[in-house]
C-alpha positions in Angstrom: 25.2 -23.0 41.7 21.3 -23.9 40.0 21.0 -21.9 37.2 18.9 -19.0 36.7 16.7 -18.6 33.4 16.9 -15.5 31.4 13.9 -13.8 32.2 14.4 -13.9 35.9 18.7 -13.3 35.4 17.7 -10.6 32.7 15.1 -8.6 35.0 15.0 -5.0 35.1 16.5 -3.5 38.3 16.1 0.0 37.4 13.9 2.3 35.4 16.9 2.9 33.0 16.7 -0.8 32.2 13.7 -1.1 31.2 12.5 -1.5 27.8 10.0 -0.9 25.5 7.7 1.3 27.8 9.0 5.2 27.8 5.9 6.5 28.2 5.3 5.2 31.6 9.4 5.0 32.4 8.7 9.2 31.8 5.6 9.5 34.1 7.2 7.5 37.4 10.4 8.7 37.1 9.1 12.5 36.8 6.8 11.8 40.0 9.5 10.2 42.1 12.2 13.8 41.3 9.0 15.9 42.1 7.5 14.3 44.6 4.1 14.0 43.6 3.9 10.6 44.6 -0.2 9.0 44.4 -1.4 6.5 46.8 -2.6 4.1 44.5 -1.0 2.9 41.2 -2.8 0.4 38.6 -0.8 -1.1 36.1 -2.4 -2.7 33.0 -1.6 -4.7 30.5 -0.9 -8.2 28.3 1.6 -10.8 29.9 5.1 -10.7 29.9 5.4 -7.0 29.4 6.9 -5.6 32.5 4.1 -4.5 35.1 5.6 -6.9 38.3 8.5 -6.0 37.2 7.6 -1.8 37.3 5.8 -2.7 40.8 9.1 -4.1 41.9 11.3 -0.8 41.0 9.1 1.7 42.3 8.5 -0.2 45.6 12.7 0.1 45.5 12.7 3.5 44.8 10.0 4.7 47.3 12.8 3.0 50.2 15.8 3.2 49.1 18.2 4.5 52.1 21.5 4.7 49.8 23.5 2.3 51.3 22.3 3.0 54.6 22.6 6.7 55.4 18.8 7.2 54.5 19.5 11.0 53.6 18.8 10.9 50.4 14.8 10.0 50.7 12.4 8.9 47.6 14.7 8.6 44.1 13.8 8.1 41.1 17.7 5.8 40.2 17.9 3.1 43.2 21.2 2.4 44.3 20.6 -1.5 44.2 23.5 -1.8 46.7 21.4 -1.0 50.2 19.7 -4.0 52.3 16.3 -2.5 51.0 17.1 -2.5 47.4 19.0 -5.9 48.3 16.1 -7.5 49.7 13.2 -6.2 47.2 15.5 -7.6 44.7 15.5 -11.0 46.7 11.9 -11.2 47.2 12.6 -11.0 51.1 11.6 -7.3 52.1 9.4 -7.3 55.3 6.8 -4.0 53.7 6.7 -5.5 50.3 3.5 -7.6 50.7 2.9 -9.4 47.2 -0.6 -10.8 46.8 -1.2 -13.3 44.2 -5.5 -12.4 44.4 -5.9 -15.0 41.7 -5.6 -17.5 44.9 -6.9 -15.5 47.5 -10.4 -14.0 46.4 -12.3 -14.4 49.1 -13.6 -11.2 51.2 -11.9 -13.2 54.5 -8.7 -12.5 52.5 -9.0 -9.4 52.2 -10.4 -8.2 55.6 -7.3 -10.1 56.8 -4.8 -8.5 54.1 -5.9 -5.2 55.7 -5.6 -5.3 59.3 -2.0 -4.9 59.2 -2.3 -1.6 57.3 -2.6 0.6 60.0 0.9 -0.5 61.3 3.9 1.5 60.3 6.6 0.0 58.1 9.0 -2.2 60.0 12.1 -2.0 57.6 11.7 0.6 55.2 10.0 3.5 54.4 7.1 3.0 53.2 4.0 -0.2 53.1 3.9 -1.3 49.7 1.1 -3.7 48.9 1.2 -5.3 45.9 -1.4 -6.9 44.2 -0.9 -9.2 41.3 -3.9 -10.7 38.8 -5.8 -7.8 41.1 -9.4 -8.5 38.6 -9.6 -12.0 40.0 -11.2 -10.8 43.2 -14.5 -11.0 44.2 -17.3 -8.2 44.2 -17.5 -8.6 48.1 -13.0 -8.2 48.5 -13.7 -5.3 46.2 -16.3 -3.8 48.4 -13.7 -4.5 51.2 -10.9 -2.7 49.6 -12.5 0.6 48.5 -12.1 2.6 51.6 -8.9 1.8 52.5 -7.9 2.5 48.7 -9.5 5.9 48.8 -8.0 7.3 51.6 -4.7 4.8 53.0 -2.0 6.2 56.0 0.4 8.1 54.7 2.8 5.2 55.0 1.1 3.1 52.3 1.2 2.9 48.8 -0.9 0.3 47.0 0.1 -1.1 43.5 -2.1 -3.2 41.4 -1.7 -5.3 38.5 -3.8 -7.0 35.9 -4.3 -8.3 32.4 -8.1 -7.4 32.2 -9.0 -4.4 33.6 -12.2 -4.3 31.8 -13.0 -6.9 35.2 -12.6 -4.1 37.7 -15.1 -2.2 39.0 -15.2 1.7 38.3 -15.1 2.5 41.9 -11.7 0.7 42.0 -10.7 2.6 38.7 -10.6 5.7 40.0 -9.4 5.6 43.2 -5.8 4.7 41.0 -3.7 6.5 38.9 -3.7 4.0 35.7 -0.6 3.3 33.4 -1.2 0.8 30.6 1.8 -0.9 29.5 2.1 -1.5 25.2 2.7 -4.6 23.6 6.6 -5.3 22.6 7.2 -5.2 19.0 9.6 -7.9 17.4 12.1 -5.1 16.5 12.3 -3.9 20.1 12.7 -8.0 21.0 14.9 -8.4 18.5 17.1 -5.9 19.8 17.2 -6.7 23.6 17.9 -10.2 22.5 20.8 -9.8 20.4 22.0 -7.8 23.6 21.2 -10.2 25.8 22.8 -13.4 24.1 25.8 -11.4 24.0 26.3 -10.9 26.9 25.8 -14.5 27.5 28.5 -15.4 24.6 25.3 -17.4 22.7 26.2 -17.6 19.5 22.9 -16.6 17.0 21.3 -16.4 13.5 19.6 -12.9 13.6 17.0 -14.6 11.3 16.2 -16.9 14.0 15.7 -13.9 16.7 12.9 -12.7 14.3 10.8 -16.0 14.6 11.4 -15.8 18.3 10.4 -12.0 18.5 7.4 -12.6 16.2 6.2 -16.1 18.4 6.5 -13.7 21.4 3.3 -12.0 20.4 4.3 -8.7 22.6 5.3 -10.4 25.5 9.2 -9.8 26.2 9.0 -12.6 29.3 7.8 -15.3 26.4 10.6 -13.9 23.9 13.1 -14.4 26.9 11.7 -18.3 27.9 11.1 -18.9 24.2 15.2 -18.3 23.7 15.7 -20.9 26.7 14.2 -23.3 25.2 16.0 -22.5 21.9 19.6 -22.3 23.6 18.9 -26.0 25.1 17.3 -27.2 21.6 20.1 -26.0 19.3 23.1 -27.0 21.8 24.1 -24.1 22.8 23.7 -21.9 20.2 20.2 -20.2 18.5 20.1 -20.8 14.8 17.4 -20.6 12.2 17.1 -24.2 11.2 16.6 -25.1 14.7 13.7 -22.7 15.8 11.7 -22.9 12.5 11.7 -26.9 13.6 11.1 -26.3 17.6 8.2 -23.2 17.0 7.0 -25.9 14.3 6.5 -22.4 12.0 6.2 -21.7 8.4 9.6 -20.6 7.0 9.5 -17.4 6.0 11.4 -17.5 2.7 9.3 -19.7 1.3 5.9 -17.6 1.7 8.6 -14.8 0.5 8.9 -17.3 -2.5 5.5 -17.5 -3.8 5.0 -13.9 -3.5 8.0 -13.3 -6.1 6.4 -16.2 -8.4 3.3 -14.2 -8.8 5.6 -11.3 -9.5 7.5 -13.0 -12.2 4.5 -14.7 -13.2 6.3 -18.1 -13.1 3.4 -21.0 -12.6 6.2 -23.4 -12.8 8.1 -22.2 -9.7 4.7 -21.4 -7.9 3.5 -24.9 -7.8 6.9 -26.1 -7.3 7.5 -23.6 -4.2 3.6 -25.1 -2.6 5.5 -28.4 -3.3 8.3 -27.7 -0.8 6.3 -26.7 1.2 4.0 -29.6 1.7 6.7 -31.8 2.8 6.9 -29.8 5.5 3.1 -30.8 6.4 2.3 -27.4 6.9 -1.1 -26.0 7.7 -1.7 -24.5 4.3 -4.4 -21.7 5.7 -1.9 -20.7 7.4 0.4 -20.4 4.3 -2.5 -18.2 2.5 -2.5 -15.8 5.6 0.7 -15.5 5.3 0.7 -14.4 1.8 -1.8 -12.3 2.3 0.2 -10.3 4.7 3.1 -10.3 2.6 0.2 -8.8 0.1 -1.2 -6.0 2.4 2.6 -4.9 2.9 3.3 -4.9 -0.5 0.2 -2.6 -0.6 1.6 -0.3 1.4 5.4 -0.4 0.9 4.2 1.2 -2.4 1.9 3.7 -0.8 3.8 4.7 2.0 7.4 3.0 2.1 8.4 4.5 5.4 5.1 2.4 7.0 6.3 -0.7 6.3 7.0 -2.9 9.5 9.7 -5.0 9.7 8.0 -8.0 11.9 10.1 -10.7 10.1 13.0 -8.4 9.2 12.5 -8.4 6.0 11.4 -4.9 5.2 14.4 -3.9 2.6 13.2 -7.2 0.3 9.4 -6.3 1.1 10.4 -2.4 -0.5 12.6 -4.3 -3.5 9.5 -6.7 -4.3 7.0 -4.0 -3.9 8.5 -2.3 -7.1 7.8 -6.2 -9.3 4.0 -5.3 -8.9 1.7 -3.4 -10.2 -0.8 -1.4 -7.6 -3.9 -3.4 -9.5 -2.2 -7.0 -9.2 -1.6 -6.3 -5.4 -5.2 -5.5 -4.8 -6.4 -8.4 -6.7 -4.3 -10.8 -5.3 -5.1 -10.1 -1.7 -8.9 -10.1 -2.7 -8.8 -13.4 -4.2 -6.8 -14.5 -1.3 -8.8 -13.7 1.6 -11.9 -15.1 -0.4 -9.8 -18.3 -0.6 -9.4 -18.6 2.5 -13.1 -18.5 2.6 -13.5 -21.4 0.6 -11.3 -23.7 1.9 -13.5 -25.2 3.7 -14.8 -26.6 0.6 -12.0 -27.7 -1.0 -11.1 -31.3 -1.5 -8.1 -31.0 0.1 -6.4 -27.8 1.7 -3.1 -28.2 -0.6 -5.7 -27.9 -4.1 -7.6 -25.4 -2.7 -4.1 -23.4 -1.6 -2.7 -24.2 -5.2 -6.6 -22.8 -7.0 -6.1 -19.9 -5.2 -2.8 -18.6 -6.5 -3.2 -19.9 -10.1 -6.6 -17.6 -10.0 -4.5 -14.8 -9.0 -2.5 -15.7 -12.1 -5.4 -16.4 -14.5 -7.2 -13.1 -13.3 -4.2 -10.5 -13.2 -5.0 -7.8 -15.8 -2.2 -8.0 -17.9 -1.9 -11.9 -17.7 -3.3 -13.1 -20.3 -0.9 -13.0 -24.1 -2.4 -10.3 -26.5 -3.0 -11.9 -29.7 -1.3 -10.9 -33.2 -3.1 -7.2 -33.9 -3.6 -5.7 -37.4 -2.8 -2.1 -37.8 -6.3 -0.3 -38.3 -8.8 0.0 -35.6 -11.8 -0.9 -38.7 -14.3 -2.6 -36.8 -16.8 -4.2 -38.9 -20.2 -6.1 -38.2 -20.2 -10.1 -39.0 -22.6 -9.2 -42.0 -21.5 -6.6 -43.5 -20.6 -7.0 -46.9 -17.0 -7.1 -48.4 -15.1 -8.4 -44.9 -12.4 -10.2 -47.4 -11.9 -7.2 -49.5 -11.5 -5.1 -46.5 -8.9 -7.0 -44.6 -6.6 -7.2 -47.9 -6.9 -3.5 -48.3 -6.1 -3.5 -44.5 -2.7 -5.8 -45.1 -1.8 -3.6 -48.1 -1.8 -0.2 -46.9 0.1 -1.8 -43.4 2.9 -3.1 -46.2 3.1 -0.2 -48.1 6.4 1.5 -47.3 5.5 5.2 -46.7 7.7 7.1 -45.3 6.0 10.0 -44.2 1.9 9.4 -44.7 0.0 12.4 -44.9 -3.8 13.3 -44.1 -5.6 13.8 -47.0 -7.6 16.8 -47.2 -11.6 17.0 -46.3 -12.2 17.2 -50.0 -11.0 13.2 -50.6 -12.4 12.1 -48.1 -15.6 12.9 -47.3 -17.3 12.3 -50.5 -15.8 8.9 -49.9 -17.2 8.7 -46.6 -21.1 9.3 -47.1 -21.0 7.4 -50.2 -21.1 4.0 -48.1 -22.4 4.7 -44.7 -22.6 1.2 -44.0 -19.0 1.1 -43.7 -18.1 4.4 -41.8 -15.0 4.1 -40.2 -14.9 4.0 -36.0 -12.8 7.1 -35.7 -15.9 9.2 -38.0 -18.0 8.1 -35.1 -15.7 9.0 -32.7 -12.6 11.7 -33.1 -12.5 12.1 -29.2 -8.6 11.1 -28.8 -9.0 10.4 -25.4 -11.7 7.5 -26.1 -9.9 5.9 -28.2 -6.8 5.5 -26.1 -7.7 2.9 -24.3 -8.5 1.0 -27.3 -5.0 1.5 -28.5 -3.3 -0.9 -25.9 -5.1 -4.1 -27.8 -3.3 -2.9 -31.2 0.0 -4.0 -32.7 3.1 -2.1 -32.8 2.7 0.4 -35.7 5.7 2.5 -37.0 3.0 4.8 -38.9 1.3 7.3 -37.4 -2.7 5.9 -36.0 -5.7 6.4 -38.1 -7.2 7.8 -35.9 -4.6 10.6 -35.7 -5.3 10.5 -39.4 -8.6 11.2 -39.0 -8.7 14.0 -36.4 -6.0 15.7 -38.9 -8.8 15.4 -41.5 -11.5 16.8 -39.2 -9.3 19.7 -38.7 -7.8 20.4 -42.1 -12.3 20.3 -43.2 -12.8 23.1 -40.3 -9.6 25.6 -40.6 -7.9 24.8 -44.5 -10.7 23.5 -46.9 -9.1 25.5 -49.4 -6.2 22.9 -49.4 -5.7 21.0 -52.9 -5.3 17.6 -52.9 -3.2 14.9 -52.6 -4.1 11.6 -54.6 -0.8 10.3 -53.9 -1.3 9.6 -50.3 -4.7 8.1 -50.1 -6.6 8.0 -46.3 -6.7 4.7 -44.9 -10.4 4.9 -44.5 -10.8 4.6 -48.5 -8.9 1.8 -48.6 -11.1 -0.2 -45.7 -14.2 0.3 -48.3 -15.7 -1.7 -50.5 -13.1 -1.4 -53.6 -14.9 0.7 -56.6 -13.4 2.9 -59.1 -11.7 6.3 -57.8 -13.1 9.0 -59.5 -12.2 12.9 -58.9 -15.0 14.1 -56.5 -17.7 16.8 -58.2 -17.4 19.8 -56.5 -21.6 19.7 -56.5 -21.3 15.9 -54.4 -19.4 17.0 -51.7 -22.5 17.2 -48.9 -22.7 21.0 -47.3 -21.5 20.7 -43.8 -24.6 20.7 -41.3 -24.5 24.4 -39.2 -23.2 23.5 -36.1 -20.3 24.4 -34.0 -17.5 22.1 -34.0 -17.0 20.1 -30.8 -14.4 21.0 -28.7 -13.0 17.1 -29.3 -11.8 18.3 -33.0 -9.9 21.3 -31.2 -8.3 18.1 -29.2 -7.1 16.1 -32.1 -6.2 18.4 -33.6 -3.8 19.7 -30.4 -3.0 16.3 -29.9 -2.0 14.4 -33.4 -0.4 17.3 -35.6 0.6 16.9 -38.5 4.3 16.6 -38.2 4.1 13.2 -36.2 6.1 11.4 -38.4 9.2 14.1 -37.5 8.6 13.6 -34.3 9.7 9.7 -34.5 13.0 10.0 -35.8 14.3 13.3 -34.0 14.4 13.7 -29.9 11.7 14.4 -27.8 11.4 17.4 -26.2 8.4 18.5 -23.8 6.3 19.8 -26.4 6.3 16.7 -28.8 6.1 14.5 -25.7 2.2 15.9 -25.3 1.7 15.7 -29.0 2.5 12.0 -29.2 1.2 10.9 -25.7 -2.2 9.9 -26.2 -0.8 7.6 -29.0 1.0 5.3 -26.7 -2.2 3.8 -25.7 -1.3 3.6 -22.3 -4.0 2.9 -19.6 -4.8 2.8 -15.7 -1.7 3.5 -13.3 1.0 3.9 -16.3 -0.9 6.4 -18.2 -1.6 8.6 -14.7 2.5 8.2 -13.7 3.4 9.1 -17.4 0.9 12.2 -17.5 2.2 13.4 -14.3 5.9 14.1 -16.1 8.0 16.4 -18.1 11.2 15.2 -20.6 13.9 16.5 -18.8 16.5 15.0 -21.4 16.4 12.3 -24.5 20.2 11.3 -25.7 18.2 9.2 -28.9 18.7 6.3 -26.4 17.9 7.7 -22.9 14.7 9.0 -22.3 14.6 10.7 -18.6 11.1 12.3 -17.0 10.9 14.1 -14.3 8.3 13.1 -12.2 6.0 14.5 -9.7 6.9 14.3 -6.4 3.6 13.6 -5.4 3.8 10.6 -7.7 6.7 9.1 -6.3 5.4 6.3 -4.6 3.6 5.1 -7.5 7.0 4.1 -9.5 7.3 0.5 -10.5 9.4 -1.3 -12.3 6.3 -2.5 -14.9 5.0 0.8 -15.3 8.4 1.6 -16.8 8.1 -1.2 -19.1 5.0 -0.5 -20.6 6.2 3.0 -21.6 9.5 1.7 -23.0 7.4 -1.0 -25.4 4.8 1.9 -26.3 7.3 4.5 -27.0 8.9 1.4 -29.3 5.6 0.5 -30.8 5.7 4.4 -32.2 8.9 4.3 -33.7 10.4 6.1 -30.9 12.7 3.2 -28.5 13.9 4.3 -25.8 14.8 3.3 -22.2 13.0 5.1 -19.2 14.5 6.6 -16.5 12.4 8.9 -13.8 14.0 12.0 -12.2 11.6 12.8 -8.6 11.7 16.6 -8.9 9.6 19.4 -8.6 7.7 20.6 -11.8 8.6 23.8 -13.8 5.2 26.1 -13.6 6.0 27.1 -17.1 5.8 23.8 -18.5 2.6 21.6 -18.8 2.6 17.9 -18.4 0.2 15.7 -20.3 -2.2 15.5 -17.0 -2.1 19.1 -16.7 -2.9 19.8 -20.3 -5.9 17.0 -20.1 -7.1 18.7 -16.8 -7.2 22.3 -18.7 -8.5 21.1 -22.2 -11.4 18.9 -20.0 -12.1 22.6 -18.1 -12.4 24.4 -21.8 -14.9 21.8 -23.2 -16.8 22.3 -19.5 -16.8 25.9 -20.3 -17.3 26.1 -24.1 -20.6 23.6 -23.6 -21.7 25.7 -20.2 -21.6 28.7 -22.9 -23.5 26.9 -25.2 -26.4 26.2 -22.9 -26.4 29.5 -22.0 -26.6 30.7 -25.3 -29.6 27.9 -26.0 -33.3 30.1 -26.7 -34.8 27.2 -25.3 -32.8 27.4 -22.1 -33.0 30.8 -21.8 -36.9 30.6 -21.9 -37.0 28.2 -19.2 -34.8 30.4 -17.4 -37.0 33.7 -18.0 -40.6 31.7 -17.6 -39.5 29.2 -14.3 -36.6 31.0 -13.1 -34.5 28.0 -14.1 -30.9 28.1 -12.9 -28.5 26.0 -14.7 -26.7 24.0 -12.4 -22.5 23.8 -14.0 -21.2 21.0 -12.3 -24.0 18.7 -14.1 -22.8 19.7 -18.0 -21.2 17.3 -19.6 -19.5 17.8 -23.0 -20.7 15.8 -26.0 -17.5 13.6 -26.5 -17.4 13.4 -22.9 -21.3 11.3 -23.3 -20.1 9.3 -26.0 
């Protein structure tokens, strides 16, 4: 007996067998039980995906006589056993007329093709004409077909097929009920393939079944000849090796392995990965394309897991290797990726150009490059201001002093100290906004005192609410210290310069929330919620870390353990590296812990960091919107022009700095 290849062996007979295309299995089959049968059916759609092979079962169903009683009329499951279903299957049924119109286009064809329609059916039920590759006739067959297409005997039914109905004329359009049949994922290949091959007793790598769904391209006829070919290559049996070498495609795991180098950021195993590869003599293009896929599903394994396709069947270690990246390093990788691929064509070579391009990604990342050895105060001085030597050994000495609990000194010390030498005002006189400096904190070293900044906003505070407070010369302010060095004298009551009348900016108010004055308790105790938005804006965090920290509460801390609870809305933006960065700025504080995130919705009575940002942001709006409001000179605008002040547009003053 010759043999018969898969995809003619493996054909559907029946609607039930058919796969992949519900939504047009559900339209046919509810016709055929109801009856509401049209005259004129046009199928649509890419190769290999099943609409000769729909043509062929409804022709069945329309005359199946059920083994020869022919009681039992139109059906929507064909018995497959009668001489009608028999010969339909067998290509040999008298009223199934296939036309292949690719090869008969002329109008003679068709005038031809059409004088036999007004006989009845000879064997079964009903005339079915079948046209195949139906956009390949001419304008004049077209012409010749409308009329009989509009209004056929009652004994015909006309089915068309074609991959390009954007070729058929209107007229012909909607004279047919149209059913356009979807492209077949590799999943859905993947599946009837592992079915199919057992049934045949084939043995089979599944990996290999995902290069052969994915070199399908949507077309379950290719996947089927595709798996022929591979049966007969691999002696009998389908296995990975063997298709990656007869598809001549890139293996997977290695494109899998340069993505996990840029995660680990290891330049050693990323050069020697494009190494292995190029023995292979692959097209390297085509290795950047790759990676940037990989990249764009990275993107949105961490946006929206449950969106991740799994093309190469590989969506559980796309999920696991979406957690090694950061949302930034994503976005930048696949950017400088697909403008690499751009500039290929300049490169001397596709291999240096391939290797440029991901040690760019590397050289570019945001955290990438090794932060230098930091000193403890944030002093930032100009290159000719006087006393730079003397200022950085006062810096070293107060950072070696042991002090075990540093406190502010009072506004008394140090302002007279301050305005003394304005040439060498400290940053954090200039600005006491918290929330500017933070960023600023990241480039700083690990500190196990508390900031100077926090420091400084104390001393802010302790001038506005306590100036009453007597003095400390014990625990003198880092700021003196950063000065030039002269003789410390007890401040005249007479030099300390009156304050200038003006309301104190809502950024004090902040500092003062923010940095109290019991920080250094705060370090060696456990955290609870309320000290976890008192020492927040210390850890310096930035970008993507800072907004998943804000968005949680301390739900426990063993001394050890540290566990948030964390938005729910927030979920998706967990990652492995945001973890770390809080961990290492908790420790830089004096406060190590490990970091573990508990998804769960947010008690209403207790405020996370973002929602106490969001509310202090909303008091400034409204304290300065008062202000203004409160402004003679706004108020005469408003009474001379009819002025209206327009809210949105204030800004608070820390907020311009």
């Amino acid at each position: 007996m010759s043999y018969q290849v898969l995809a003619r062996k493996w054909r559907p007979r029946t609607f039930h067998e058919l796969v992949g295309q519900a939504h047009v299995q559900r339209a046919l089959v509810n016709a055929l039980d109801q009856g509401r049968l049209h005259h004129a059916y046009l199928f649509t759609g890419t190769r290999g995906v099943g609409k000769t092979t729909l043509a062929r079962i409804l022709a069945k169903c329309l005359n199946c006589t059920a083994n020869g009683r022919g009681d039992e009329g139109i059906t929507s499951t064909p018995c497959g056993q009668c001489d009608s279903c028999q010969a339909i299957d067998e290509g040999r049924f008298v009223d199934l007329i296939e036309v292949d119109a690719a090869s008969r286009t002329k109008v003679e064809d068709t005038r031809e093709l059409l004088d036999n329609v007004q006989y009845a059916p000879t064997q079964g039920r009903y005339k079915v004409y079948l046209i195949d590759e139906v956009h390949m006739l001419s304008t004049s067959s077209f012409n010749a077909l409308l009329k009989t297409l509009e209004e056929p005997p009652p004994h015909v039914k006309f089915l068309l097929a074609t991959t390009d109905p954007q070729k058929l004329p209107p007229t012909v359009l909607s004279r047919c009920l149209q059913f356009t049949l979807k492209h077949m994922p590799p999943e859905r290949v993947v599946e009837h393939l592992t079915y199919v091959l057992g049934e045949e007793g084939v043995a089979f790598d599944e990996s290999a079944l995902w290069l052969l769904g994915k070199a399908a391209e949507g077309s379950m006829r290719d996947a089927m000849s595709l798996t022929d070919q591979a049966i007969a290559f691999g002696q009998g049996a389908v296995r990975h090796a063997d298709v990656a070498a007869m598809l001549g495609t890139l293996d997977h795991r290695h494109i899998l392995g340069l993505a996990e180098s840029l995660a680990d950021v290891d330049v050693q195993r990323l050069l020697s990965e494009v190494a292995e590869l190029a023995e292979q003599g692959p097209d390297f293009a085509a290795v950047l394309d790759e990676l940037s896929s990989i990249l764009h599903r990275l993107a949105v394994a961490q946006m929206v897991p449950d969106a991740v396709d799994n093309s190469h069947g590989d969506r559980d270690v796309i999920l696991q290797l979406a957690s090694r990246f950061t949302a930034e390093d994503i976005q930048l990788y696949y950017q400088i990726g697909i403008q690499g691929r751009g500039d290929m064509v300049h490169a001397p070579d596709l291999r240096s150009a391939l290797e440029m391009t991901l040690l760019r990604m590397l050289a570019f990342r945001p955290q990438g490059v090794p932060k230098p050895p930091r000193t403890p105060l944030p002093l930032r001085r100009e290159p000719s201001q006087e006393g730079a030597a003397t200022e950085t050994s006062a810096q070293v000495a107060v950072a070696e002093t042991p002090s075990p609990a540093p406190q502010p000194s009072p506004a008394v010390d140090a302002k007279p100290e301050v305005h003394s030498t304005p040439d060498a005002q400290p940053e954090a006189q200039l600005e006491p906004n918290p929330e500017q400096t933070a960023p600023a904190a990241e480039e700083e070293p690990p500190l196990q005192e508390p900031p100077p900044w926090a420091v400084e906003a104390d001393t802010q505070a302790a001038e506005v609410e306590a100036p009453q407070q007597a003095p400390e010369p014990e625990a003198m302010p880092e700021s003196e210290l950063a000065t030039e060095p002269k003789p410390v004298t007890e401040p005249e009551p007479a030099s300390v310069p009156a304050p200038e009348p003006q309301t104190v900016e809502p950024s004090t108010a902040v500092a003062a929330e923010a940095f109290p004055e019991n920080r250094p308790e705060i370090q060696s105790g456990k955290l609870d919620n309320a000290q976890w938005l008192q020492c927040f804006d210390s850890l310096g965090l930035g970008g993507l870390t800072r907004n998943l920290a804000g968005n949680c509460l301390v739900e426990s801390d063993d001394g050890t353990l540290l566990t948030l609870r964390l938005d729910p809305s927030q979920e998706a933006m967990q990652a492995e590296v945001h973890q770390t960065r809080i961990e290492r700025a908790l420790k830089e504080q004096g406060m190590p812990r490990r970091i573990a995130f508990y998804v769960a919705e947010l008690s209403n009575s207790l405020e996370t960091p973002r929602q106490r940002e969001e509310r202090l942001n909303k008091e400034r709006h409204a304290q300065a919107v008062d202000l203004l409001n409160q402004d003679p000179h706004v108020q005469k605008l408003q009474q001379t022009f009819g002025a209206k002040l327009i809210e949105s547009s204030v800004k608070p003053a820390d907020a311009m700095r």
